[in-house]
N, C-alpha and C positions, 0 to 999 in steps of 0.2 A: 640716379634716382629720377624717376618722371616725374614732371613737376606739372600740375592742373592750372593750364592756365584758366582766366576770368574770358568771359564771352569778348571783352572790349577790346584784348592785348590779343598780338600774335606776332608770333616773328617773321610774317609776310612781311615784303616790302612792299610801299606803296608808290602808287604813280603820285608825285608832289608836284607842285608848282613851285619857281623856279628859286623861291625864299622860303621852299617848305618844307627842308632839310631838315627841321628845328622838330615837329611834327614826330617824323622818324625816331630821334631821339630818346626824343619824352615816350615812347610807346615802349622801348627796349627799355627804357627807365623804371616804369612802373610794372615790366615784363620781371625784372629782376628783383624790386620790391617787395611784390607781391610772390614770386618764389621765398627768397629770404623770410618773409611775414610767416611762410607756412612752415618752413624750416624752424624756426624760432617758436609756433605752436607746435610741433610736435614735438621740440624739446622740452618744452614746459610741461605737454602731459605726459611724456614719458617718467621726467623726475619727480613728479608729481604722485606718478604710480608707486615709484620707489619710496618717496616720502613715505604714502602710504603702508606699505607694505615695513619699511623699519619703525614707522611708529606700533603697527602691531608688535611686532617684535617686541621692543622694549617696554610696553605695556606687559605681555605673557611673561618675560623674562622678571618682572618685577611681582609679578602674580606669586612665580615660580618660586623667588625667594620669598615672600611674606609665607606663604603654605607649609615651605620648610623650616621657618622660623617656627610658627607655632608646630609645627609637629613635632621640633627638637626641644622647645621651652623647657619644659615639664622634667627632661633630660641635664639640660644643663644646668638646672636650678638645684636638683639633687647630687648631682658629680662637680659641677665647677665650680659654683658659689660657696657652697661652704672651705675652698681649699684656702691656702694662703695665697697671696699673692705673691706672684713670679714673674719673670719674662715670658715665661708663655702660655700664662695667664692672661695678661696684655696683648702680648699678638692673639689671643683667642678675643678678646673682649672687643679690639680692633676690626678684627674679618667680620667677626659678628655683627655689627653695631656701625660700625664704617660702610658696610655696603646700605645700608638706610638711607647716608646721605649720600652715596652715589646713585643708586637708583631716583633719589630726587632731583637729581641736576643731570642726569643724562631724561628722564622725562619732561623738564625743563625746557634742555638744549633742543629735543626732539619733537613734541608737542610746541613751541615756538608758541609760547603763552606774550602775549601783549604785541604791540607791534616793535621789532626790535631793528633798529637800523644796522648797515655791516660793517663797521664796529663790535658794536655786541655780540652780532651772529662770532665774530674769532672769539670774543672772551668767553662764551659759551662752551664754543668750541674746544678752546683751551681748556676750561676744567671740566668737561668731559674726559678730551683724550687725558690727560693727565691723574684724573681718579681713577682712570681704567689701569694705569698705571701705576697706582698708588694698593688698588687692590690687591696687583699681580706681585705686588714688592713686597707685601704682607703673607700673602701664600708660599712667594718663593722664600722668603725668611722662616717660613718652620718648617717648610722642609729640608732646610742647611740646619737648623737645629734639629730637628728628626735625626740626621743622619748624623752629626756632630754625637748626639745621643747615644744612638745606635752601635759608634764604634766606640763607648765607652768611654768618650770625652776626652778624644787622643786629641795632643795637645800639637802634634805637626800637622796632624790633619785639620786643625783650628787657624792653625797658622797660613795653612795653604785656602783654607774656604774665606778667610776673611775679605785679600784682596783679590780674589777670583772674582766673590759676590759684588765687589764696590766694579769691578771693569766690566763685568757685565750688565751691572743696571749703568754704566756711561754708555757704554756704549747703544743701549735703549732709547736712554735720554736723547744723544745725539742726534739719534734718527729720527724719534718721535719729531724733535723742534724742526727739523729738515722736514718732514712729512708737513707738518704745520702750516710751513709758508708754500704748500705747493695747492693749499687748498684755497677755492674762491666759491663766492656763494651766489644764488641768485634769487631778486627777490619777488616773490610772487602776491598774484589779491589776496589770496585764501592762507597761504601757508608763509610763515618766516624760514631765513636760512633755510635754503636749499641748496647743499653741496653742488655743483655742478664741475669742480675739476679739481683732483689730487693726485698726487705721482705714488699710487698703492702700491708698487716694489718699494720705496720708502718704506712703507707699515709691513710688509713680509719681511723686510731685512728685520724686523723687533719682533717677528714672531719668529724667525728664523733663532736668533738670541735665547727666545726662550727655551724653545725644543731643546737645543745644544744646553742647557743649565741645566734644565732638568732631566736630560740624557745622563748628563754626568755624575748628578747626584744619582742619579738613580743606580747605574752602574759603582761607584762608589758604595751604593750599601751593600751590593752583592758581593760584591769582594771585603766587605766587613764581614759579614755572614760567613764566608766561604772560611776565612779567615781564622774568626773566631769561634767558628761549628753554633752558633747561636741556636740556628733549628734545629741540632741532633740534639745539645746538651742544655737547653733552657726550655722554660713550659709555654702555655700557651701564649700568655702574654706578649714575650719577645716574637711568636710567630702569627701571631696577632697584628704587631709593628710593624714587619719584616710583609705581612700583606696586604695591610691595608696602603702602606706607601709602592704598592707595583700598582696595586687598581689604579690611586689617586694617579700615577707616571701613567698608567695606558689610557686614563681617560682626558686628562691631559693632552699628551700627544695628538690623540682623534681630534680634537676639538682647535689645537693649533695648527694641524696640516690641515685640517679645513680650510682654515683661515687664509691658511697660505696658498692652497689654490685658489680661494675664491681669492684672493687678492692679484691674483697670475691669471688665472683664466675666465674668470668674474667678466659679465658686463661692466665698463667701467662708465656706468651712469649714476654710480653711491650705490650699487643693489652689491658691489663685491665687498663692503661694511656689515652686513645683513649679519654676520655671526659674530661678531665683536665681543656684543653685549650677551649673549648667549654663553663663550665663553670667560668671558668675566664674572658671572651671575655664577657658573657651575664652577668657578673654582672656589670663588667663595662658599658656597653649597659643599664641596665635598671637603674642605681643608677644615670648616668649623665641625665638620660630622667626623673626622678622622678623631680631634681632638675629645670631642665627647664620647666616643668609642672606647679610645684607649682609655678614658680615666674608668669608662665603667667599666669596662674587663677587671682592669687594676681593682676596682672598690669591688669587684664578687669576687677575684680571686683572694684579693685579701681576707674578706670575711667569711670567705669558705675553709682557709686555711687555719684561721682565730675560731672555727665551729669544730674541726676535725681535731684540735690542739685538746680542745677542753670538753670532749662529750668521754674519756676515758678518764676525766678528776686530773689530767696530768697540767702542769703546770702552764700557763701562756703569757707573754709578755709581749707588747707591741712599744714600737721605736717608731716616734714622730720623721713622717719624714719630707721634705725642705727643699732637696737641690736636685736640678734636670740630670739625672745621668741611670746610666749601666752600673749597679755595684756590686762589689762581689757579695756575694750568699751571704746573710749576715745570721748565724743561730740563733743570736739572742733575741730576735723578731719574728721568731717561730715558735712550735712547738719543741719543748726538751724532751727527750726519753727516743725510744724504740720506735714510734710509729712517727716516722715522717717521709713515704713516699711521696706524698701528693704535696710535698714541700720542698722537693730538692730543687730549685732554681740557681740556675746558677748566677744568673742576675735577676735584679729585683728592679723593673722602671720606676723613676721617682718624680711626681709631679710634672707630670705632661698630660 
């Protein structure tokens, strides 16, 4: 790097007098001073840029979610609120309503409101990366229960997703707290916490974690499917299920191999962080829209099937229904008599 020196400095030597070796010195002193001073301002506006540039970010990204909330309200008020309450009712009420107070403490951490010493710049820090992860633990929990679902609530496959799910968020955990301490801040007039050094292969090995979880599950429903013929011999609903969790896996995936190049091949100035909050925001975005999809599939299909029962006088009777699963066909929650093509299901989803 050429470095500008000032008109006073040079690395000439000069003719000294015979005590004025000392002279010499002090001009290489102030020579490298003054290089370092520029060195040190050009980091500052470099990060500074960055700063700027993820505060956008997490600004649009919090836009992004408030716009989807109100477009989905209206949706969820009519399909979810009135169900009962279940477990995944709650991880719905959680993604929904949890990312509120994520999106306030990572524009907290980010916008760097008050002047905060560094101390606080890590406790900020900390529950940032850690909601981000709190998020991602709530997504990947109904999609282990999606596909728990999916295969009909097989009881070895329960037994094998239980301690898969707990070693794969340790081992998150692990890395995340190891990421943590590799991070240091720097503090500026205008701006709080300003990352200035973390070891981002730390944070790619957690994203590395997540691809591979949600590889698997994914892979795992197809061989339920394949398994159980779900798409030849069930209606729309089960292929409903069956596609809205490949989108949620392909959109997913994009959005963590990003992450993982930007973390690998990223400027590592804080600009290879830039999609974090981007995908943390759209998973929560697409995990709360799977669930409101499916219930309202479920609520037309059902009351299309309770219209076709009873516009020929024939009898109909509906069965409250309670628990997360695949069941077999049940008659007695349909229409009796001769006309029930557009009823043969062969499983019926139940409160998801």
């Amino acid at each position: 790097m050429q470095l500008l020196l000032p008109p006073t400095c040079s690395y000439r030597k000069k003719r000294l007098p015979a005590l004025g070796i000392g002279w010499e010195t002090q001009d290489m002193a102030a020579v490298l001073s003054s290089a370092a001073q520029a060195t040190a301002e050009l980091m500052l506006v470099e990060a500074l840029k960055v700063n700027v540039a993820v505060r956008y970010t997490v600004i649009g990204c919090s836009a992004f979610w408030v716009a989807d909330y109100l477009h989905t309200l209206p949706d969820e008020v009519k399909y979810l609120w009135p169900t009962d309450w279940s477990f995944t009712k709650v991880l719905f009420i959680l993604i929904r309503y949890y990312t509120f107070v994520h999106t306030s403490i990572s524009n907290w951490h980010t916008l760097g409101m008050g002047s905060l010493s560094h101390d606080q710049c890590f406790i900020f820090f900390y529950a940032d990366t850690f909601s981000c992860f709190l998020v991602t633990m709530i997504c990947e929990t109904i999609s282990y229960i999606r596909l728990w679902a999916f295969s009909g609530r097989n009881t070895p496959l329960l037994l094998f997703l239980i301690p898969y799910y707990v070693t794969i968020r340790t081992i998150e955990i692990y890395f995340l707290v190891k990421f943590g301490k590799s991070v240091d801040f720097m503090k500026a007039p205008i701006f709080d916490c300003i990352p200035i050094a973390g070891d981002s292969k730390l944070l790619s090995v957690v994203f590395i974690t997540v691809l591979i979880s949600q590889t698997s599950i994914t892979l795992l429903m197809v061989y339920a499917a394949y398994r159980q013929r779900l798409l030849t011999y069930t209606g729309n609903l089960a292929k409903l299920f069956y596609r809205d969790g490949m989108l949620y896996y392909i959109c997913l995936s994009f959005l963590t191999v990003m992450n993982i190049i930007c973390d690998f091949a990223g400027p590592q100035n804080g600009m290879q962080y830039i999609t974090v909050q981007f995908m943390v925001h759209s998973q929560g975005v697409i995990a709360g829209r799977l669930l409101i999809d499916l219930r309202a599939h479920s609520r037309k299909d059902f009351n299309f099937s309770m219209t076709r029962g009873t516009s020929n006088g024939q009898e109909c009777r509906t069965k409250r229904v309670s628990k997360i699963e695949f069941a077999p066909y049940d008659s007695e929650a349909t229409t009796k008599g001769p006309m029930n093509e557009a009823q043969t299901e062969t499983f019926v989803l139940k409160n998801l």
